[in-house]
BAFI-3210 file (N, C-alpha, C; in Angstrom, 3 decimals, decimal comma, padded with zeros to 6 digits):
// residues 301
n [1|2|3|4|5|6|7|8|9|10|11|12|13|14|15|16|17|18|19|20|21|22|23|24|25|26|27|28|29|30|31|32|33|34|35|36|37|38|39|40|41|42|43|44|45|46|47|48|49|50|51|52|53|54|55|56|57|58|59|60|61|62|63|64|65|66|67|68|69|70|71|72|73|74|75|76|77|78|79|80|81|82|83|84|85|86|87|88|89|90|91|92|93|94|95|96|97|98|99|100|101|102|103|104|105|106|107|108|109|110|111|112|113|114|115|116|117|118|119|120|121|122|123|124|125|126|127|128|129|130|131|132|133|134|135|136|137|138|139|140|141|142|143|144|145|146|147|148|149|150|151|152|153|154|155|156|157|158|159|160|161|162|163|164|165|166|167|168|169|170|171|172|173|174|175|176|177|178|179|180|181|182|183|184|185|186|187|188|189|190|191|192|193|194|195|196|197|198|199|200|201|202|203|204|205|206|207|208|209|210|211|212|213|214|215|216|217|218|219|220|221|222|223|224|225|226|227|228|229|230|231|232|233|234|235|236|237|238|239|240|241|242|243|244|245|246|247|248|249|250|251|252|253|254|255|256|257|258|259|260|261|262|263|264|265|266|267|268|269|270|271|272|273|274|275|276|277|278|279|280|281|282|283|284|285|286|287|288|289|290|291|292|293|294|295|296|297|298|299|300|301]
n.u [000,832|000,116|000,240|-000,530|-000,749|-001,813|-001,323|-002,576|-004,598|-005,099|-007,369|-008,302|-010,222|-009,000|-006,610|-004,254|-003,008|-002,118|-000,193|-000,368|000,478|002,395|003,146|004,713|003,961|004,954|003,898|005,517|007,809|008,613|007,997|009,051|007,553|008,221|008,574|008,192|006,987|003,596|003,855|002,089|001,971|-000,397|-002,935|-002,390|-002,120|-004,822|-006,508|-005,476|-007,286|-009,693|-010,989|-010,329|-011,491|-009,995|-009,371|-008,867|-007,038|-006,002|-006,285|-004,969|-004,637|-003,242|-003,240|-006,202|-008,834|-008,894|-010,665|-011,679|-013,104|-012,603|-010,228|-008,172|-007,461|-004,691|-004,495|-002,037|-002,550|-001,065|-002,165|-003,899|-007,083|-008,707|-010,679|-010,559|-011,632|-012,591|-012,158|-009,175|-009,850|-012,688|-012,613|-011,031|-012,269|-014,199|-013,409|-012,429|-014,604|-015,754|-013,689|-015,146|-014,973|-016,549|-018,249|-017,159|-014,727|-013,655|-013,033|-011,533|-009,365|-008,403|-007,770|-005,613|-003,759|-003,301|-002,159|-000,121|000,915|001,942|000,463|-001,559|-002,083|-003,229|-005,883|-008,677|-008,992|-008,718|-008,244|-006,589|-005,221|-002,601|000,502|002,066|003,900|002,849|000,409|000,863|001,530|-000,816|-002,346|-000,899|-001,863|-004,109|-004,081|-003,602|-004,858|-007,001|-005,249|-004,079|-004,243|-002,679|-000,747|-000,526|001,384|002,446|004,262|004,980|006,970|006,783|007,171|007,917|009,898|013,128|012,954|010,662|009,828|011,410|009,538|007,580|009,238|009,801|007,092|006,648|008,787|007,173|004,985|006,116|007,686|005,260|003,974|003,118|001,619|003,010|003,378|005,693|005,713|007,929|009,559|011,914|014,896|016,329|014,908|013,766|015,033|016,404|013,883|013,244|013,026|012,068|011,867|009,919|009,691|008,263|007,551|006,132|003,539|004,651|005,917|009,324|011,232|011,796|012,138|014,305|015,866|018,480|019,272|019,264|020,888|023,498|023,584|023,328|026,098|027,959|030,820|032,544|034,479|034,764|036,613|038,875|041,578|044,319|044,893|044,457|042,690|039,878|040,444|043,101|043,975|042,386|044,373|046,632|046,367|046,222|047,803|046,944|045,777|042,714|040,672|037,753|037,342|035,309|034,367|034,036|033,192|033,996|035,124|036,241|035,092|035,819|035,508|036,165|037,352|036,901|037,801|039,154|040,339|039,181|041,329|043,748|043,867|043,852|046,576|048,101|047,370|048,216|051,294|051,473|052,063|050,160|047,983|045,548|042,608|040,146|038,703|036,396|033,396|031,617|028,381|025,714|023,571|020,536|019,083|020,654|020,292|017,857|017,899|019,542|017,941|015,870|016,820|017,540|019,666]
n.v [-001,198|002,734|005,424|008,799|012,064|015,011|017,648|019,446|021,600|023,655|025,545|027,259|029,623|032,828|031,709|029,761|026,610|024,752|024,365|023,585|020,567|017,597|014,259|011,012|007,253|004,354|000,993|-001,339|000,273|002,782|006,046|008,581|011,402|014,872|017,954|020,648|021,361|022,349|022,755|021,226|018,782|016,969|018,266|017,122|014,344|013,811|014,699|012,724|010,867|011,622|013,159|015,688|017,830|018,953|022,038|022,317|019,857|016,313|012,912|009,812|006,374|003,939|005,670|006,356|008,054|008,497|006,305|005,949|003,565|001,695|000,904|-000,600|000,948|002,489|004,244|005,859|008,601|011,738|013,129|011,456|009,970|008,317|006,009|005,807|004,603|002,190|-001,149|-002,739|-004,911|-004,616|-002,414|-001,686|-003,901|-002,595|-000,049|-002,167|-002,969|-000,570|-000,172|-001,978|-004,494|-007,795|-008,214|-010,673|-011,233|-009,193|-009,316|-011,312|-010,270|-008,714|-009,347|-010,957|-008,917|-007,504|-009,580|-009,441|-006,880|-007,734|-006,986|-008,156|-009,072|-006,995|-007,170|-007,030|-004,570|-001,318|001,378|003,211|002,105|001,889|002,268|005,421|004,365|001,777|002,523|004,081|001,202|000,370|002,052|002,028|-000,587|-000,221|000,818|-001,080|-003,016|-004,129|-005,294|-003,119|-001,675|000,466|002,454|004,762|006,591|008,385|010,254|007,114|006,669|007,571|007,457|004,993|002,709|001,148|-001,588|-002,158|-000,022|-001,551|-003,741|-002,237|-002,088|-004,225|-004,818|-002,662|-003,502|-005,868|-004,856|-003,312|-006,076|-007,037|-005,667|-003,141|000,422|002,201|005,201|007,208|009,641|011,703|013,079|011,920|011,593|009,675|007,009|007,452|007,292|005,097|003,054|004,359|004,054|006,415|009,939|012,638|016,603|018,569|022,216|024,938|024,685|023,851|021,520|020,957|019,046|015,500|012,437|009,090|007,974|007,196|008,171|011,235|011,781|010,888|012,346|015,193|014,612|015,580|015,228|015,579|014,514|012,295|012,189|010,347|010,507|008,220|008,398|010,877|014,130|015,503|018,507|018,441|017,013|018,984|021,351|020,511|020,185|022,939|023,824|022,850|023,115|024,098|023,169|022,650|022,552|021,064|020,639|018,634|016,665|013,857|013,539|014,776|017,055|017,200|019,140|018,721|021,582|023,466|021,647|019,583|016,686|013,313|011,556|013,087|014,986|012,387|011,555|013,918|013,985|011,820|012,699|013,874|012,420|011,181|008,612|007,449|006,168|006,477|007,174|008,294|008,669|010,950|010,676|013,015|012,654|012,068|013,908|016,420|017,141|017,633|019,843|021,338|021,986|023,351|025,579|026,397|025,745]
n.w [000,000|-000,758|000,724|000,493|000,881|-000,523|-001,242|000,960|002,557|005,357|007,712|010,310|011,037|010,953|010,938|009,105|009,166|007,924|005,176|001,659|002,256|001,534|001,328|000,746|001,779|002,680|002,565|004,661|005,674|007,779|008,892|010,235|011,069|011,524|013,892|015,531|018,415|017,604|015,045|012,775|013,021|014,496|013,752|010,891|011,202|011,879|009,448|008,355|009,512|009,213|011,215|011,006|008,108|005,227|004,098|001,170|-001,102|-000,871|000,562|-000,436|-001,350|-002,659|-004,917|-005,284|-003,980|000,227|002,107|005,338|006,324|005,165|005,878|008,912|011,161|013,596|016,644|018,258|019,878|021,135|023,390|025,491|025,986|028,285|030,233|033,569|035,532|034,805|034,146|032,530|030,689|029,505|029,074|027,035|025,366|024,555|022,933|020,985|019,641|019,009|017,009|014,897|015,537|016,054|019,260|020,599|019,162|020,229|022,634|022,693|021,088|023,204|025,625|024,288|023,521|026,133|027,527|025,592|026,611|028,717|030,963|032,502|035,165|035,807|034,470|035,238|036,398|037,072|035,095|036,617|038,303|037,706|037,341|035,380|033,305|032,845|032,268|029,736|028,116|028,345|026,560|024,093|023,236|022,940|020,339|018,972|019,100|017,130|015,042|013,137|009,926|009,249|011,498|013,690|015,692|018,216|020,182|021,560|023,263|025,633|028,518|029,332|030,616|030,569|030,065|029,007|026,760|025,161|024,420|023,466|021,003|019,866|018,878|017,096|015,610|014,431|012,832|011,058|009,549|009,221|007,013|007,249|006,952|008,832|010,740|012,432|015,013|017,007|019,978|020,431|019,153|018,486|018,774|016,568|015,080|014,926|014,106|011,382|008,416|006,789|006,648|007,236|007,296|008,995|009,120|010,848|009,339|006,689|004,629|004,598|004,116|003,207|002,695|001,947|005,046|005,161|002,568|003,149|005,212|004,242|001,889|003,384|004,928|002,613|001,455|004,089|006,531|009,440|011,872|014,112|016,407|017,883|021,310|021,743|022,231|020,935|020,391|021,097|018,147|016,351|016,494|015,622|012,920|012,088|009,753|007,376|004,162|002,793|004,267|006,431|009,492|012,207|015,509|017,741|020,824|020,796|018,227|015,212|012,824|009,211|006,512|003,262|000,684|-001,859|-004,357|-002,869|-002,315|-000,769|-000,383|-000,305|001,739|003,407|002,813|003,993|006,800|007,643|007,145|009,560|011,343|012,702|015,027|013,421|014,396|013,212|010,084|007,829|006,252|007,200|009,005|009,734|012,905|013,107|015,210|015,033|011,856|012,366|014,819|012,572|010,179|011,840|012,266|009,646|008,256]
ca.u [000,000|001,001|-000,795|-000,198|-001,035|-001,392|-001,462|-003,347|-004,214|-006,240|-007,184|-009,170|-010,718|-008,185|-005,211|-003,717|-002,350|-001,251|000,219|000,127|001,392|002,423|004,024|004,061|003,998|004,570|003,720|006,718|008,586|008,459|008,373|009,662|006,651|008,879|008,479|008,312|005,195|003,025|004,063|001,102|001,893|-001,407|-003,615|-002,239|-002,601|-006,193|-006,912|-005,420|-007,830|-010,818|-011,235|-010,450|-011,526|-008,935|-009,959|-008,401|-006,105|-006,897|-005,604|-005,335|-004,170|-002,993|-003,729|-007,698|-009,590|-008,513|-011,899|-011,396|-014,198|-012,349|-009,110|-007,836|-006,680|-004,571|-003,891|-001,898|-002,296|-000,015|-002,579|-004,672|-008,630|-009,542|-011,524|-009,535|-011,966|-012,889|-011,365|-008,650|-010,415|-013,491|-012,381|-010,130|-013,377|-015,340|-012,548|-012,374|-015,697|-015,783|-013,269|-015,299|-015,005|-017,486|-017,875|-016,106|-013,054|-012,823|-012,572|-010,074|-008,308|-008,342|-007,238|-004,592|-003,230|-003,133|-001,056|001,329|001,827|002,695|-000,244|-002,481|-002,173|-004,576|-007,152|-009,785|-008,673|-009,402|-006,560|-006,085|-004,681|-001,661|001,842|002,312|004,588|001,839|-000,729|001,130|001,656|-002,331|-002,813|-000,611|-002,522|-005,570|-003,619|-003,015|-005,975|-007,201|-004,340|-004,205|-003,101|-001,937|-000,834|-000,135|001,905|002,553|004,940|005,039|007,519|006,779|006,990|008,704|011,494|013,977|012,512|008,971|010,403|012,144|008,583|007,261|010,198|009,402|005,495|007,009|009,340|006,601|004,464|007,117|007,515|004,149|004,112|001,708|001,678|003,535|004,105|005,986|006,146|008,597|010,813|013,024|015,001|017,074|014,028|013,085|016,433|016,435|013,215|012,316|013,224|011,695|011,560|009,421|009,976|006,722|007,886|005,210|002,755|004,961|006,697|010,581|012,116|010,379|012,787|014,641|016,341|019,726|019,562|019,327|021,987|024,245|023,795|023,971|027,197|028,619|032,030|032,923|035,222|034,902|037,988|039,270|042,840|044,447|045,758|044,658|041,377|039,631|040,815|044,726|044,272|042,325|045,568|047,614|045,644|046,237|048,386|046,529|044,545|041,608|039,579|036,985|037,364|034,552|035,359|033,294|033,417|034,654|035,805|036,504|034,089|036,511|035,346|036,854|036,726|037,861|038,015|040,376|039,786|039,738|042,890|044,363|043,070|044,447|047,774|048,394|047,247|049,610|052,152|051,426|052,372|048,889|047,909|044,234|041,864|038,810|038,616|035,405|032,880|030,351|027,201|025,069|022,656|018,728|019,196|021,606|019,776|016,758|018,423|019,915|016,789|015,246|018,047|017,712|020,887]
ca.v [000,000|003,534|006,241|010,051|013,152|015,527|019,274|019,677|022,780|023,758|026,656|027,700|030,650|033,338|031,038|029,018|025,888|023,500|025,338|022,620|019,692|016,775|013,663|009,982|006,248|003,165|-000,723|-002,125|001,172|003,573|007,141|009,668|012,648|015,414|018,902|021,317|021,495|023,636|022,911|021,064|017,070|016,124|018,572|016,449|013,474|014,041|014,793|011,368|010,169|011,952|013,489|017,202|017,945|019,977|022,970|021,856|018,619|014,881|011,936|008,777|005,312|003,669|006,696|006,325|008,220|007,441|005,859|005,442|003,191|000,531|000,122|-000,790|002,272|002,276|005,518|006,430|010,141|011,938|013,248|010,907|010,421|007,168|005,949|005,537|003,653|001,231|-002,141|-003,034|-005,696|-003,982|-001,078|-002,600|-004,523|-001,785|000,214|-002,738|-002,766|000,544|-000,277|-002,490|-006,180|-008,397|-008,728|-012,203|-011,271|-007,855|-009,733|-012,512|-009,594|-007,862|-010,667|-011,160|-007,254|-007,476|-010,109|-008,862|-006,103|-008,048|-006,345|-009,762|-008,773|-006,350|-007,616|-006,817|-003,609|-000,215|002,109|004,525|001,645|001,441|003,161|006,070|003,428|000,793|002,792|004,012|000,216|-000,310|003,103|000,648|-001,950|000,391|001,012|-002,320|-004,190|-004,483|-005,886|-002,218|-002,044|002,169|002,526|006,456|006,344|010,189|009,904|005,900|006,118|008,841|007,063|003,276|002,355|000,524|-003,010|-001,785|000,499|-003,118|-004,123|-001,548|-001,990|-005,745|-004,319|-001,971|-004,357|-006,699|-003,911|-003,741|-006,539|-007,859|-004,899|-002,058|001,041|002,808|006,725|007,732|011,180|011,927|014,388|011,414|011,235|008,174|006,462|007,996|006,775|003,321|002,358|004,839|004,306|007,673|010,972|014,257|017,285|019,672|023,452|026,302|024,141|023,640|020,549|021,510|018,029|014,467|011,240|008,468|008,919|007,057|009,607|012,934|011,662|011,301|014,167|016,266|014,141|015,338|015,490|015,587|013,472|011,997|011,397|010,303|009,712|007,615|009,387|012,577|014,494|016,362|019,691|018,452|017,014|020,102|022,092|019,859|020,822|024,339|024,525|022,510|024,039|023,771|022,694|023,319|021,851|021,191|020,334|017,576|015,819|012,663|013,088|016,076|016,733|017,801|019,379|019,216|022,580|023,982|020,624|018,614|015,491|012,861|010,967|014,282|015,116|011,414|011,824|015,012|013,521|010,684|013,008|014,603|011,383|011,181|007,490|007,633|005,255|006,338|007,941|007,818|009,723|011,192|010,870|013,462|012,122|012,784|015,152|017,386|017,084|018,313|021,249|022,651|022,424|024,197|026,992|026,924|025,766]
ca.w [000,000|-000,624|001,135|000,144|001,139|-001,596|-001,530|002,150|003,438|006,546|008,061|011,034|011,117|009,548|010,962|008,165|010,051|007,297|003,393|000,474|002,561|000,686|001,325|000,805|002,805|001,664|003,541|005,160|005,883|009,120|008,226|010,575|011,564|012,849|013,804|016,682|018,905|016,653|013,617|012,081|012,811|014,799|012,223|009,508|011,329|012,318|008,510|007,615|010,125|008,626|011,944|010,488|006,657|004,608|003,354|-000,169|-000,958|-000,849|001,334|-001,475|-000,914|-004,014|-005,990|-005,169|-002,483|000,989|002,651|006,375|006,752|004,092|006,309|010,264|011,804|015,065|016,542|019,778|020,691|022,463|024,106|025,968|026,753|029,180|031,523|034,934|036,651|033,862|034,048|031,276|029,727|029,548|028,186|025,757|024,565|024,363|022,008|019,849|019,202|018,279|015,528|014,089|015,721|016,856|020,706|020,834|019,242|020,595|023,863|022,333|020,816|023,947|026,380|023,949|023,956|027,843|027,594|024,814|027,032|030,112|032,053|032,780|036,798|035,877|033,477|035,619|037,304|036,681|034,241|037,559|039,469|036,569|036,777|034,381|032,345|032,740|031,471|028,583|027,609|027,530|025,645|022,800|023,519|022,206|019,061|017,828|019,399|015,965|014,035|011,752|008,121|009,412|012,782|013,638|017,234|018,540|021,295|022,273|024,338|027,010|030,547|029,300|031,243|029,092|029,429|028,471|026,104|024,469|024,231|022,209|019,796|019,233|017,942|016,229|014,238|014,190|012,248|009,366|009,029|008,604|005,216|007,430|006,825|010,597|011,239|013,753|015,661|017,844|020,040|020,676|017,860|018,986|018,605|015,339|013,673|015,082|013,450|010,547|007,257|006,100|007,628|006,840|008,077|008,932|009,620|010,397|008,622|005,197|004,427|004,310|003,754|003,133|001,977|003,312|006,389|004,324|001,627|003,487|005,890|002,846|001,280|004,598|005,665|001,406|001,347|005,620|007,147|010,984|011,984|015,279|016,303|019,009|022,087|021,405|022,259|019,094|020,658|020,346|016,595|015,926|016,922|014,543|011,417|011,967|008,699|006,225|003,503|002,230|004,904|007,440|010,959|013,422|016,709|018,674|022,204|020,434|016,810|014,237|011,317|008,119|005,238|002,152|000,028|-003,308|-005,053|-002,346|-002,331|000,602|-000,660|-000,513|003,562|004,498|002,890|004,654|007,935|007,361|006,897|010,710|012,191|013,864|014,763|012,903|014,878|012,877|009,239|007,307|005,633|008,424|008,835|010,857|013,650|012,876|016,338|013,730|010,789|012,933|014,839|011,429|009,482|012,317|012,613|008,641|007,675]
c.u [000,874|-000,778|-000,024|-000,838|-000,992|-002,010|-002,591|-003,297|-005,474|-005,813|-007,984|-009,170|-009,895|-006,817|-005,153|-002,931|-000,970|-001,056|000,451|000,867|001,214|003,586|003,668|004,932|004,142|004,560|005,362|007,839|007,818|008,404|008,108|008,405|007,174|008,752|008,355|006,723|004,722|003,180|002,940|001,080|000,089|-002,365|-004,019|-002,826|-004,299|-007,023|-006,838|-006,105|-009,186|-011,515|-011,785|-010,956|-010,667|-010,111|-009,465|-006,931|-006,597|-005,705|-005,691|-004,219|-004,097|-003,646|-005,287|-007,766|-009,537|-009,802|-011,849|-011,982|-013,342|-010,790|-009,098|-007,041|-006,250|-003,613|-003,544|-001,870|-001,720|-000,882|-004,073|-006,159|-009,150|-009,806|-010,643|-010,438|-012,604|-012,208|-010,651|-009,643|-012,170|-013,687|-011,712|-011,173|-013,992|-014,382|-012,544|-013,652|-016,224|-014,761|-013,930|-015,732|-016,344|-017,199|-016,839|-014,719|-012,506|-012,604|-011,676|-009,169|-007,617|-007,585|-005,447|-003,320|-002,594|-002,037|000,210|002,167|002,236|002,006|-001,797|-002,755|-003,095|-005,662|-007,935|-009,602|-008,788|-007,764|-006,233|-005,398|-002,794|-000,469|001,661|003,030|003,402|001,094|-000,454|001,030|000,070|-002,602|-002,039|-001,320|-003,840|-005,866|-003,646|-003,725|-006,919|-006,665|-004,983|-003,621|-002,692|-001,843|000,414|000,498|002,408|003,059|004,984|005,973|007,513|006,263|007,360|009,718|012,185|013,647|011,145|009,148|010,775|010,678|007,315|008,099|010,127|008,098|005,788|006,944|007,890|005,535|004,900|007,620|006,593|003,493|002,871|002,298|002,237|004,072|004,306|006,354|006,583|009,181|011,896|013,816|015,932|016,674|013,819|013,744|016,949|015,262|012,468|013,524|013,025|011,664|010,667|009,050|009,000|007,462|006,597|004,177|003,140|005,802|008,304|011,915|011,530|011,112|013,532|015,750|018,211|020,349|020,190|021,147|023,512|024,703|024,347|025,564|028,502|030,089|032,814|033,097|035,004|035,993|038,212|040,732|043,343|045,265|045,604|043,635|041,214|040,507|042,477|044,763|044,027|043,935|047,018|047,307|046,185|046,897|048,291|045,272|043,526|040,488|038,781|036,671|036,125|035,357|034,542|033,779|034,142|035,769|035,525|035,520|035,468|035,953|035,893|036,434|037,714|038,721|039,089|039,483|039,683|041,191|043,992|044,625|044,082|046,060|048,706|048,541|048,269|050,955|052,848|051,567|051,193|048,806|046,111|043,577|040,858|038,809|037,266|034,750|031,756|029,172|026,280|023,596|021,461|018,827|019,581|020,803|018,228|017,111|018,663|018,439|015,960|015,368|018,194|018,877|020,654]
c.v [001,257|004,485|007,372|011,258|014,358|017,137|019,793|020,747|022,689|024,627|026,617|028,999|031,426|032,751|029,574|028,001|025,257|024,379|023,790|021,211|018,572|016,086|012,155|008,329|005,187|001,885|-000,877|-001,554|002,240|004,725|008,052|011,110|013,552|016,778|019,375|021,415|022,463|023,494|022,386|019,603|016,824|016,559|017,605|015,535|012,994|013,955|013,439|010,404|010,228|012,695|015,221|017,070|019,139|020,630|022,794|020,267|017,471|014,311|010,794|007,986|004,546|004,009|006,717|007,138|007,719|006,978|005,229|004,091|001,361|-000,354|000,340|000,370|002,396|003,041|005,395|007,839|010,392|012,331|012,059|011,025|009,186|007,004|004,897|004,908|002,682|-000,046|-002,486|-003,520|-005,098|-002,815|-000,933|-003,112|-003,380|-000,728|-000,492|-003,256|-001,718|000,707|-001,337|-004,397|-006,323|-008,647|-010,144|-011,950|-009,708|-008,222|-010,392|-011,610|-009,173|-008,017|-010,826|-010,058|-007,299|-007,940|-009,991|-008,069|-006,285|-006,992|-007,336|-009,892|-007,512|-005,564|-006,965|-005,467|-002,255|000,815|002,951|003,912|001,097|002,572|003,496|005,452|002,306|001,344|003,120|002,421|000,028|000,723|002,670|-000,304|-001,336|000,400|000,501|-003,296|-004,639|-004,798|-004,617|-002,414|-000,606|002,045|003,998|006,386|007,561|009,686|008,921|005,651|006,625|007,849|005,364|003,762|001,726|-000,866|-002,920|-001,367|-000,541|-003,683|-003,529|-002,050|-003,396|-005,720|-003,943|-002,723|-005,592|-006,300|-003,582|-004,623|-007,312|-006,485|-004,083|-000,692|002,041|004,424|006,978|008,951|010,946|012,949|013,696|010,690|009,858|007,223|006,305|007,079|005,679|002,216|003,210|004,845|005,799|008,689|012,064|015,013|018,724|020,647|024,859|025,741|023,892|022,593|021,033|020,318|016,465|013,355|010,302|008,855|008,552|008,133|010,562|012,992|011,663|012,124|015,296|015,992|014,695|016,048|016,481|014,495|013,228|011,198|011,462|009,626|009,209|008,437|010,606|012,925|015,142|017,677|019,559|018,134|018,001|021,169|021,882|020,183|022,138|024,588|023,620|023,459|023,666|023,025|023,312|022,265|022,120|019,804|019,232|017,026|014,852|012,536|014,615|015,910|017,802|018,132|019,575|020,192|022,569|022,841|019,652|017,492|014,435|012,011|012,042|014,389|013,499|011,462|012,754|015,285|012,533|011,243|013,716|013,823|011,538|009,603|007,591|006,239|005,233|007,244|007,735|008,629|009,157|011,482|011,610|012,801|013,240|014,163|015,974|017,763|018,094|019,981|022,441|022,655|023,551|025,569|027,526|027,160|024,404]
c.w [000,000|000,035|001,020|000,690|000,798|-001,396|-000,321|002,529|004,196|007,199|009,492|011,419|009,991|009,845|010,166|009,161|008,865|005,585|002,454|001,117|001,684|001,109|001,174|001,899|002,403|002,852|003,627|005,236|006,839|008,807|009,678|010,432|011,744|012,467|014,835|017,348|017,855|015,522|012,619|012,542|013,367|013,726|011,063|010,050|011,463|010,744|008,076|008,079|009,834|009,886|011,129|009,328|006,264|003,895|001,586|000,398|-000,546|-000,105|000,340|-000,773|-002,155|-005,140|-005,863|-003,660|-000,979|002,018|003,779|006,734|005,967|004,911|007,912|010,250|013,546|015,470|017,880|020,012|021,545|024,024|024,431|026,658|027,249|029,820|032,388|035,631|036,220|033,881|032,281|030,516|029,149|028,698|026,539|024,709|023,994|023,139|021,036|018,977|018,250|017,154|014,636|014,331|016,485|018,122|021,078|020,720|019,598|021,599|023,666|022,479|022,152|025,411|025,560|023,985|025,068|027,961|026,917|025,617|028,556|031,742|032,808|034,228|036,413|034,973|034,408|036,785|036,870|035,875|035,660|038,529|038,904|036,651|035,595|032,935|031,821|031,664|029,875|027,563|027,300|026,434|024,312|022,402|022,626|020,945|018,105|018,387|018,215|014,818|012,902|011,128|008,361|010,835|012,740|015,416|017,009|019,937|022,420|023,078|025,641|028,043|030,295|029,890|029,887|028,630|028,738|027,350|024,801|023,852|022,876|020,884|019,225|018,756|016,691|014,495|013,743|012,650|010,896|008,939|008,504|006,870|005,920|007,639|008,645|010,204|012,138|014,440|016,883|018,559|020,413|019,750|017,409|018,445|016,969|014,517|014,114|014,144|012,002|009,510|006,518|006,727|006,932|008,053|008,294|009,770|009,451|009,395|007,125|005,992|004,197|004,259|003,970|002,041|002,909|003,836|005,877|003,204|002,081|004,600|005,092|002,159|002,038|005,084|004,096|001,848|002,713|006,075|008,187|011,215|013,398|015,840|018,040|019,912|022,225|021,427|020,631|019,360|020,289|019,125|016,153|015,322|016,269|013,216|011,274|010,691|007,555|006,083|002,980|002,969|006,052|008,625|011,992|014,550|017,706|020,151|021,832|019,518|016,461|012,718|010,275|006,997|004,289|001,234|-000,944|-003,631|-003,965|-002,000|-000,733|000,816|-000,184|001,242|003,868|004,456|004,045|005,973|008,152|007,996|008,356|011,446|013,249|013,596|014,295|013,425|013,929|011,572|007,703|007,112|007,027|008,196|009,804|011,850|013,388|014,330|015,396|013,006|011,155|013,619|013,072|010,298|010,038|012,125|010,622|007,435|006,512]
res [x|x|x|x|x|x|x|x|x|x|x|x|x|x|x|x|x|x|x|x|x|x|x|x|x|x|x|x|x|x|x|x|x|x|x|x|x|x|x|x|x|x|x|x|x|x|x|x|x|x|x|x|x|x|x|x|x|x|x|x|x|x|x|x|x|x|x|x|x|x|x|x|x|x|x|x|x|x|x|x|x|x|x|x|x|x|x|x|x|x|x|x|x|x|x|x|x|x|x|x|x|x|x|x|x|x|x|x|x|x|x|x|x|x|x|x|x|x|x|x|x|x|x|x|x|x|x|x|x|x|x|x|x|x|x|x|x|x|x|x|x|x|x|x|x|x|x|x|x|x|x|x|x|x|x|x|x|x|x|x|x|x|x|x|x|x|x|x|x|x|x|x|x|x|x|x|x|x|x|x|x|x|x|x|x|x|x|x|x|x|x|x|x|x|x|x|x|x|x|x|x|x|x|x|x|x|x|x|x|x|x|x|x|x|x|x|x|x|x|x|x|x|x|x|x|x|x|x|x|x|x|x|x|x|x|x|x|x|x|x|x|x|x|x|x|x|x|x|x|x|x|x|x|x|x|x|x|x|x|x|x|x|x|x|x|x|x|x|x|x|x|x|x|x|x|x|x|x|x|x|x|x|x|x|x|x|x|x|x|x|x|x|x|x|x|x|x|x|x|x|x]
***
């Protein structure tokens, strides 16, 4: 499946939220949500949910009309709305109902959820009696209690520890690889760039970058070295460079980013290093971390 999002705009009132957004999704790849509070992500998302209606622009799913009603949809919101004195299973049922299942297997399903998420001590207990971590795990459980063919997760990891956390990330993968459509919004970009193939980048309600997350890293990393040598912080190799030309030195906690300028090559850069009797532990073309990539888009670089 591909699902798209073609030329979206939405307004309320005389505030313009969302300008021409456009981007696309494909089965059995993760794609990367990201943007600053405010910027437009839930909007959009909400539209792809049929919640909002765009004031112009269509939502299509292999190039046809996208017809909520025709596919499994399994959404986590960041922001949360459940009933705290409802028993899991109960509630769980009653959710999967409302997507669609028959009572029987919204209880199978629902039984089965519980137990995915290692919360089976309290099937029959009310969400308010559930650690902040806990509860997050059933508010998953909500998501994907209907085996969806789109599953939209908006900040799944807020309040996992690291073994819970582990738990999610075995859904996740489970999710791509069974070929379903997964978006993920984040502010933890760790996260982001462990399981997303794709990224797009929503600014001020315009789209300002929207491919995969291998590409852009590529391109952004063009022709910058990470080099790290033995014995020697970045600040002392730095200090060794001082009288080669043609380059541009950043300075890191770990390692040195090098840029090669005015045609020098990297053959050129290692020779030269060679030549400074440095012992080179680490020399390789660098790649900036999605954190990076996110700051300087922000900052406009």
């Amino acid at each position: 499946m591909k699902l798209e999002v073609r030329n979206i705009n939405k307004s309320f009132g005389d505030k313009k939220i969302l300008k021409d957004v456009s981007f696309a999704i494909e089965s059995g790849r993760t794609m990367g949500f990201l943007g600053r509070n405010g910027a437009g992500k839930t909007t959009t998302i909400r539209i792809i949910m049929d919640v909002f209606k765009p004031n112009s622009g269509e939502v299509l799913i292999d190039g046809k009309p996208f017809k909520k009603e025709d596919y499994k949809i399994g959404y986590l919101p960041e922001e949360k709305g459940m009933y705290q004195k409802v028993s899991l299973l109960d509630q769980l049922t009653y959710f999967a109902e409302l997507k669609g299942m028959d009572k029987k297997s919204a209880r199978d399903s629902s039984i089965k959820m519980i137990e995915k998420m290692n919360l089976t001590d309290f099937l029959n207990k009310p969400l308010s009696t559930l650690s902040k971590g806990n509860q997050q795990k059933f508010f998953i459980a909500q998501a994907i209690v209907n085996d969806p063919d789109i599953l939209i997760l908006d900040e799944p990891f807020g309040g996992l520890d690291p073994v819970n956390a582990g738990v999610l990330k075995d859904i996740i993968k489970e999710f791509i690889s069974k070929k379903k459509i997964v978006v993920f919004s984040s502010h933890q970009m760790s996260h982001v760039e462990e399981f997303c193939d794709d990224v797009t980048f929503i600014q001020d309600g315009k789209i300002i970058l929207s491919d995969s997350l291998k590409k852009i890293k590529k391109e952004m990393g063009k022709n910058k070295i990470r080099l790290v040598c033995e014995n020697l912080k970045p600040k002392e190799v730095y200090e060794k460079l001082q009288d080669l030309k043609d380059i541009d030195v950043e300075v890191t906690k770990d390692y040195l980013i090098i840029e090669c300028l005015n045609k020098r090559t990297t053959n050129s850069l290692l020779k030269d290093l060679l030549k400074l009797d440095l012992v080179i532990e680490s020399f390789g073309y660098y790649e900036p971390s999605l954190e990076t990539i996110f700051i300087n888009l922000e900052r406009g670089k």
